[in-house]
One Martini backbone bead per residue (centre of mass of N, CA, C, O) as a GRO file, in nm:
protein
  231
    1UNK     BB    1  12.293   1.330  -0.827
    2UNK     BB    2  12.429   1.262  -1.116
    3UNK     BB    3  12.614   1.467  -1.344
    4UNK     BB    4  12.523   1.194  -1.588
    5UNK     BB    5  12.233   1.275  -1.542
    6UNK     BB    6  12.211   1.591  -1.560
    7UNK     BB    7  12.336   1.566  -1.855
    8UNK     BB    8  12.098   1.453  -1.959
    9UNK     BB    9  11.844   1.614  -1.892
   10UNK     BB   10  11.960   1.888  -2.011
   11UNK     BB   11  11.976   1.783  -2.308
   12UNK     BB   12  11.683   1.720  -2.338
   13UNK     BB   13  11.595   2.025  -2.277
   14UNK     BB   14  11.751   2.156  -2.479
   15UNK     BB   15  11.631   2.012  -2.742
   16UNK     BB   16  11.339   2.099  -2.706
   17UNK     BB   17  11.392   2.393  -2.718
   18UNK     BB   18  11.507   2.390  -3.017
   19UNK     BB   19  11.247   2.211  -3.151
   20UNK     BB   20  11.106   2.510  -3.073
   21UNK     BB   21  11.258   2.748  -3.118
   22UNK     BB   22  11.408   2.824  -2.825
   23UNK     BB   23  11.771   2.968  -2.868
   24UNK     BB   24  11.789   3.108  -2.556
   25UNK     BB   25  11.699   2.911  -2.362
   26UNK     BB   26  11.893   2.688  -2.446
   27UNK     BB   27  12.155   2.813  -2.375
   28UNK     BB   28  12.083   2.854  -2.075
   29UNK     BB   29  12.049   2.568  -2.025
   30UNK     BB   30  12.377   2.490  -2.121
   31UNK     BB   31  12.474   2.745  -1.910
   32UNK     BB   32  12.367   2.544  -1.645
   33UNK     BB   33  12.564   2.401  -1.645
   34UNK     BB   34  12.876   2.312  -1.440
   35UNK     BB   35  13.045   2.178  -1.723
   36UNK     BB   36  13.114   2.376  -2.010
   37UNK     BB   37  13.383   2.131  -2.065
   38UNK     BB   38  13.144   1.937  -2.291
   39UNK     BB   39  13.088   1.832  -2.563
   40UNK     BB   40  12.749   1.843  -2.547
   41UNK     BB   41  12.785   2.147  -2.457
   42UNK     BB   42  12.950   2.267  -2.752
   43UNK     BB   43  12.776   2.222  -2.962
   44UNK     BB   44  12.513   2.315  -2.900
   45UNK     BB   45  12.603   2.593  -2.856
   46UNK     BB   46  12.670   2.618  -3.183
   47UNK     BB   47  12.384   2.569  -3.282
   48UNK     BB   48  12.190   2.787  -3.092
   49UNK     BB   49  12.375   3.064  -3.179
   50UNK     BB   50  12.382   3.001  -3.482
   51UNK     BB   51  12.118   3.047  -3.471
   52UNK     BB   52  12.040   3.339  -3.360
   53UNK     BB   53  12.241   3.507  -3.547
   54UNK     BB   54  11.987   3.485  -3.803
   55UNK     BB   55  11.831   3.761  -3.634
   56UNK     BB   56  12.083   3.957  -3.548
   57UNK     BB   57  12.225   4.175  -3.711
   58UNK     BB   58  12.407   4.301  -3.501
   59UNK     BB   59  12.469   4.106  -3.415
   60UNK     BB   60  12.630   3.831  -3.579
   61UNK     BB   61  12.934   3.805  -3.555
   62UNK     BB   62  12.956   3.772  -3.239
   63UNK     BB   63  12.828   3.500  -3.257
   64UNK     BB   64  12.923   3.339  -3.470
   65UNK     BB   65  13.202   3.334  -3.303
   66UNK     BB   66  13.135   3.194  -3.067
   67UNK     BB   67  12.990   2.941  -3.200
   68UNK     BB   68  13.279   2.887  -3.346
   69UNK     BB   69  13.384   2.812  -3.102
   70UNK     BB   70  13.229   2.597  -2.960
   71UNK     BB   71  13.310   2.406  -3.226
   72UNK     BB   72  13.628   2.414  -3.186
   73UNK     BB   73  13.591   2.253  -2.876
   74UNK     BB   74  13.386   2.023  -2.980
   75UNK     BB   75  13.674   1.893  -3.128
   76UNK     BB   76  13.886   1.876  -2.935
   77UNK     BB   77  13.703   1.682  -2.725
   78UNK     BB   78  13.582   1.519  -3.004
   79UNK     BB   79  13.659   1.392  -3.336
   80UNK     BB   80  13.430   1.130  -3.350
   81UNK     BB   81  13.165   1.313  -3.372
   82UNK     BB   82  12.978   1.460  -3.650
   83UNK     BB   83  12.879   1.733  -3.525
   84UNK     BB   84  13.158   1.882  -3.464
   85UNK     BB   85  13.219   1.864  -3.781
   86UNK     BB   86  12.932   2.026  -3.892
   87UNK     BB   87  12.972   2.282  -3.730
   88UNK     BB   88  13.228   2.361  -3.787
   89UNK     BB   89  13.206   2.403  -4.079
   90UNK     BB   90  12.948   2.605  -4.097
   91UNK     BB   91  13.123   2.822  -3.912
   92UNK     BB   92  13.348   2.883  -4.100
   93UNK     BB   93  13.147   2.941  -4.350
   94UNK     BB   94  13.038   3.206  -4.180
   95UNK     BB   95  13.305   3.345  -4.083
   96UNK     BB   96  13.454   3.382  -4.374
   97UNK     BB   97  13.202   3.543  -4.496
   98UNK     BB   98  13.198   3.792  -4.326
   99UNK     BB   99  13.503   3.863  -4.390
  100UNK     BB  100  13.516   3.705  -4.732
  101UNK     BB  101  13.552   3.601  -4.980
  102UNK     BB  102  13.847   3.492  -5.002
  103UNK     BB  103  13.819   3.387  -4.732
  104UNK     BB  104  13.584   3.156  -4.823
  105UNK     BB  105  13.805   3.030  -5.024
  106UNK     BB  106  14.001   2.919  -4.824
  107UNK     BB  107  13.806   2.722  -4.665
  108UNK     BB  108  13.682   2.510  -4.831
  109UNK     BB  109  13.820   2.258  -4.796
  110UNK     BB  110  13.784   2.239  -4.511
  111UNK     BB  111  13.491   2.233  -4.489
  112UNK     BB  112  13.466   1.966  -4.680
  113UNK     BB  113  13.637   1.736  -4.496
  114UNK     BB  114  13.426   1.815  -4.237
  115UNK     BB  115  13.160   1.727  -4.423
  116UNK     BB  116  13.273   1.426  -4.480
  117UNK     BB  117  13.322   1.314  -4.206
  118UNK     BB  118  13.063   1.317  -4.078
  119UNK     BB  119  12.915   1.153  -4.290
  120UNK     BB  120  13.131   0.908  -4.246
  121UNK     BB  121  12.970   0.917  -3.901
  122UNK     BB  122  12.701   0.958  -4.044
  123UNK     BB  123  12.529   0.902  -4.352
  124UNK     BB  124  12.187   0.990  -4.171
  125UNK     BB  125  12.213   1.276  -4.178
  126UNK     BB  126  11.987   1.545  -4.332
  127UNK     BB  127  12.193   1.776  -4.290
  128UNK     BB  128  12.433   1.744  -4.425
  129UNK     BB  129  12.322   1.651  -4.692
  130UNK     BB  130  12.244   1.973  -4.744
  131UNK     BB  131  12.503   2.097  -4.688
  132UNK     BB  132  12.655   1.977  -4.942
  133UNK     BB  133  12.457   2.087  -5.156
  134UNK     BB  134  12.528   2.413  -5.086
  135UNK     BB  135  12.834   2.336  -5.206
  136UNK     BB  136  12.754   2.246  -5.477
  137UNK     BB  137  12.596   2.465  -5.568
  138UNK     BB  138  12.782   2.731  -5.491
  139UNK     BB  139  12.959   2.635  -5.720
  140UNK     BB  140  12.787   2.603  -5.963
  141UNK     BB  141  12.682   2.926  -5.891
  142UNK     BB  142  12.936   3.110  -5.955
  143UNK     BB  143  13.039   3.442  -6.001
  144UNK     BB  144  13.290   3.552  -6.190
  145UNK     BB  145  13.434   3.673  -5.933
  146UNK     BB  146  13.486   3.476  -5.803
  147UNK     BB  147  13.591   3.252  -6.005
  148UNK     BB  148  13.835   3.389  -5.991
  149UNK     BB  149  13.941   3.361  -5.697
  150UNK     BB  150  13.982   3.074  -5.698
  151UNK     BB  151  14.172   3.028  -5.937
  152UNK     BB  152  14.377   3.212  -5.727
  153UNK     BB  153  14.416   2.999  -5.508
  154UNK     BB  154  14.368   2.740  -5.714
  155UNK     BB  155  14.517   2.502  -5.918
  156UNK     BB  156  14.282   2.344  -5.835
  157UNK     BB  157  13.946   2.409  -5.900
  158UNK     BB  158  13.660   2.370  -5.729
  159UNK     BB  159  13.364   2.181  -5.839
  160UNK     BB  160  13.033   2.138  -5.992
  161UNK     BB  161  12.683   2.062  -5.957
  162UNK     BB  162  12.339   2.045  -5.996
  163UNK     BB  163  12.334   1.739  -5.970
  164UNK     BB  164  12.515   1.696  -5.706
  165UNK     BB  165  12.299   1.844  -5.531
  166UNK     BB  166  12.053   1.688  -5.582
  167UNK     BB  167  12.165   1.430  -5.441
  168UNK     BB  168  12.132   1.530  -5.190
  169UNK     BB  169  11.862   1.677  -5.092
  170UNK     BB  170  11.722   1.401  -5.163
  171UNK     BB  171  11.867   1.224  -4.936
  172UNK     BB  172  11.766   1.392  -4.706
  173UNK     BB  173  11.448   1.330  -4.759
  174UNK     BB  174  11.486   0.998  -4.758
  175UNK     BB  175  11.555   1.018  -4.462
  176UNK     BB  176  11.411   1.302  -4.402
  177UNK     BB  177  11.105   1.396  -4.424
  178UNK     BB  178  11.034   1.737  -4.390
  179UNK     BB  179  11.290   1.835  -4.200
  180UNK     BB  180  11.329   2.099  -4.397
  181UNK     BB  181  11.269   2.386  -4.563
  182UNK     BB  182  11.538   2.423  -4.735
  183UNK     BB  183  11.538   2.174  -4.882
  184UNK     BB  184  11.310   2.241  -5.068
  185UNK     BB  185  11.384   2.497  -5.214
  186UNK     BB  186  11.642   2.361  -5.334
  187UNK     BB  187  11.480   2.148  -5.503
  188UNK     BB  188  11.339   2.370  -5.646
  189UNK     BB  189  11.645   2.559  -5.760
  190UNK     BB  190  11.730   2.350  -5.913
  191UNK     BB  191  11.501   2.216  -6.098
  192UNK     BB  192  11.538   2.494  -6.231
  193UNK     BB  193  11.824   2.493  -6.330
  194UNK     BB  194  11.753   2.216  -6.502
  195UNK     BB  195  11.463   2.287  -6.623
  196UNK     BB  196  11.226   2.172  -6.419
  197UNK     BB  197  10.925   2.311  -6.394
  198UNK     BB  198  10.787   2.065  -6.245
  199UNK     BB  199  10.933   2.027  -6.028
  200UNK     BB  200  10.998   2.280  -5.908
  201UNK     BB  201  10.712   2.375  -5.848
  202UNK     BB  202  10.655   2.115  -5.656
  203UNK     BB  203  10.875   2.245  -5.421
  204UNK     BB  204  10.791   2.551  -5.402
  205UNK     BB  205  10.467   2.488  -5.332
  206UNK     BB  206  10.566   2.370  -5.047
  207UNK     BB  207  10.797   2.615  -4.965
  208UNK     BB  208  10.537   2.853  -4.956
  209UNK     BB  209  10.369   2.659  -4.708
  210UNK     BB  210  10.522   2.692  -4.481
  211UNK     BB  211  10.561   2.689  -4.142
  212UNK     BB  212  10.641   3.000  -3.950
  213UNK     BB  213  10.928   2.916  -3.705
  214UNK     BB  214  11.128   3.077  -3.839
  215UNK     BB  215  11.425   3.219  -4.048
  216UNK     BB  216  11.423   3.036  -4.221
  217UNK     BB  217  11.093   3.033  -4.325
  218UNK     BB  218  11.100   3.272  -4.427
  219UNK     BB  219  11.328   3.232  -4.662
  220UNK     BB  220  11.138   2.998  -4.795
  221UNK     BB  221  10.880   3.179  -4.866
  222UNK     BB  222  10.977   3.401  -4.996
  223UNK     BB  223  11.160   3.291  -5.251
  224UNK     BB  224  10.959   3.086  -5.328
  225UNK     BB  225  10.758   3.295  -5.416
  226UNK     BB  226  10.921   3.433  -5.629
  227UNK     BB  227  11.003   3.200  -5.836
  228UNK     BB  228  10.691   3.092  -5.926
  229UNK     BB  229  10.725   3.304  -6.139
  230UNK     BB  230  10.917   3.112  -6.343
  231UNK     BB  231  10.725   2.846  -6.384
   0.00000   0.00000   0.00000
């Protein structure tokens, strides 16, 4: 059996186990390929370890770093393909927010680059248009204290709406139906920020019947019933 048959195969099982959420499997999976230092699965491993880091509070930092290496070094191996582009930004974005306020508005710019880049090379995956309305909203909703750190790390500090949020979520579910329990969320919450409260109540009854099947999900339902009562 040839290598790139090998390689066929690992991905297509890596791939099916990562989408049944079995994000321990994935990993033993994709470390268990030959050659580790290969763009399809360094990228897939910066996605399932950063999948894992979500439900470990203690190893939390250790993940994070481990598969933010893992997606530095699948843009190393390969720039020219979305997925790359993709993680690193999620990676760099989570990895500079636990080191703290300053470091991740330091990385803003960098973070919007690499994820307009994924953009340009798929304009059609449904999570990256949700991760920038994630980008869109947080920059629209900063509290007081950071809205401070901006405007001193930046000239011209980045701004946002929650029209431009929800542009993008829109985006996302029309490309991929009910791909995210969170992009329902966030389209909940986006149309609370804008008063619109019949659609509003509308994507948050969505997404508080979600079934929990990660730990997205479990914070999507938690989150989304909290909300419901202020519709």
């Amino acid at each position: 059996m040839s290598d790139e048959k090998k390689l066929d195969e690992v991905i297509l099982h890596a791939d099916q186990l990562f989408d049944e959420n079995n994000f321990t499997e994935t990993v033993e999976v994709l470390k268990s390929y030959s050659v580790q230092d290969t763009y399809e699965i360094q990228w897939r491993l910066a996605r399932a370890v950063y999948s894992l880091s979500k439900s470990e509070d203690a190893k939390k930092k250790e993940l994070v770093d481990e598969a933010f290496n893992y997606a530095k070094r699948a843009l190393e191996l390969n720039d020219n393909h979305f997925a790359a582009h993709k993680w690193y930004a999620v990676l760099l974005d989570t990895k500079s927010g636990l080191e703290g306020t300053k470091q991740r508005v330091q990385q803003l710019e960098n973070f919007q680059k690499h994820l307009q880049k994924a953009l340009e090379l798929n304009p059609q995956d449904a999570t990256t248009w949700y991760i920038l309305g994630e980008f869109y909203y947080g920059l629209a909703d900063l509290n007081w204290m950071t809205r401070k750190v901006v405007q001193v790390v930046f000239a011209n500090p980045p701004s946002a709406t929650f029209e431009q949020a929800l542009e993008c979520y829109e985006k996302a579910e029309s490309i991929s139906p009910d791909f995210y329990s969170l992009n329902k969320l966030s389209l909940g919450k986006t149309y609370l920020q804008l008063n619109n409260k019949e659609k509003a109540k509308e994507f948050l009854t969505k997404a508080s019947n979600v079934d929990v099947a990660n730990e997205d999900d479990k914070k999507c339902k938690e989150e989304a019933t909290k909300l419901l009562k202020k519709c």
